[in-house]
C-alpha positions in Angstrom: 16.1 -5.8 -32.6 18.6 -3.0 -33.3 19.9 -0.9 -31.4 17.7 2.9 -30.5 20.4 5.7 -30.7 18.8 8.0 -28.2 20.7 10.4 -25.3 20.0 11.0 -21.7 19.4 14.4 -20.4 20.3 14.1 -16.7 18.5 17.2 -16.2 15.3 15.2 -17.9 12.9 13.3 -15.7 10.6 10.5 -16.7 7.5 13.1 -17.1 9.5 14.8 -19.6 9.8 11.2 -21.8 6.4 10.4 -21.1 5.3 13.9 -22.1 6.8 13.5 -25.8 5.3 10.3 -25.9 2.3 11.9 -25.5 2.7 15.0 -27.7 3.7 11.9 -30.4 0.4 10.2 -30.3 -1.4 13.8 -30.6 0.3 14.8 -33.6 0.5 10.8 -35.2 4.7 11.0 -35.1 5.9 8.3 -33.9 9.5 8.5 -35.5 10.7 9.5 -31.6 9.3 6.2 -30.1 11.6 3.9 -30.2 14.3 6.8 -28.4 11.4 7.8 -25.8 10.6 4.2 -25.0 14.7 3.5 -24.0 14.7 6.8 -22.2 11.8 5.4 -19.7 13.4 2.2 -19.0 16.7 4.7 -18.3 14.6 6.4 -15.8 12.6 3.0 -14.4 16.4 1.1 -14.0 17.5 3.7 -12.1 14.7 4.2 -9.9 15.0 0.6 -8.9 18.8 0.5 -8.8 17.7 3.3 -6.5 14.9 1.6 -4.4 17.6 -1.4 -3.9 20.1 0.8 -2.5 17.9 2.0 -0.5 16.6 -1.4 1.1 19.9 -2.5 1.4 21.0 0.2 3.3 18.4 0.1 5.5 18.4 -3.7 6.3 22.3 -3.3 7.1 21.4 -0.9 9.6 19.1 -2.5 11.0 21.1 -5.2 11.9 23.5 -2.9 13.2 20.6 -1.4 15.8 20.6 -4.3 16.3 23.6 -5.4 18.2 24.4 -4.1 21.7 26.6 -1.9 23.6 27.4 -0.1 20.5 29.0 3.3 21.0 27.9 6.2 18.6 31.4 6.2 17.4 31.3 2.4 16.4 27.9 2.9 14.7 29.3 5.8 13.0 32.3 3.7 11.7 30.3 0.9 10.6 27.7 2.9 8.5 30.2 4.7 7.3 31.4 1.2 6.3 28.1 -0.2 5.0 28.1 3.0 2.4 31.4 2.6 1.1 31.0 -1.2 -0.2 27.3 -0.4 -1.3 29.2 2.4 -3.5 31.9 -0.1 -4.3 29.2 -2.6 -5.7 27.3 0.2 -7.5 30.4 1.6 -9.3 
């Protein structure tokens, strides 16, 4: 398959894609498709990139409640911690 040329508007959400795709079917233009259909997956692959993030995050500090006798200031440090090499791996 060849490749879609098609931009992302970060100011766009996936309502706004679905939208178009709508107005296409309405009006019988479909010429848009192909760009509309990359700009949802855009929007679902980041929503998940998102969604793993967020589990990840959360199991790490979890298991960081989970130990004892840890100051506030520790905890601090170690979250602090956990967000940069979740960046790191996202960058």
């Amino acid at each position: 398959m060849s490749k879609v040329p098609y931009t992302i508007n970060v100011d766009e959400y996936v309502c706004t894609a679905l939208e178009q795709m709508r107005g296409m079917v309405k009006v019988l233009d479909f010429s848009g498709l192909p760009a509309a259909i990359e700009r949802v997956q855009h929007h679902a692959n980041q929503m998940e990139n998102a969604l793993y993030t967020y589990e990840s995050i959360k199991h790490q500090i979890n298991k960081l409640l989970e130990e004892k006798d840890l100051s506030d200031e520790d905890f601090k440090k170690k979250v602090v911690d956990i967000m940069e090499r979740i960046n790191k791996n996202q960058g």
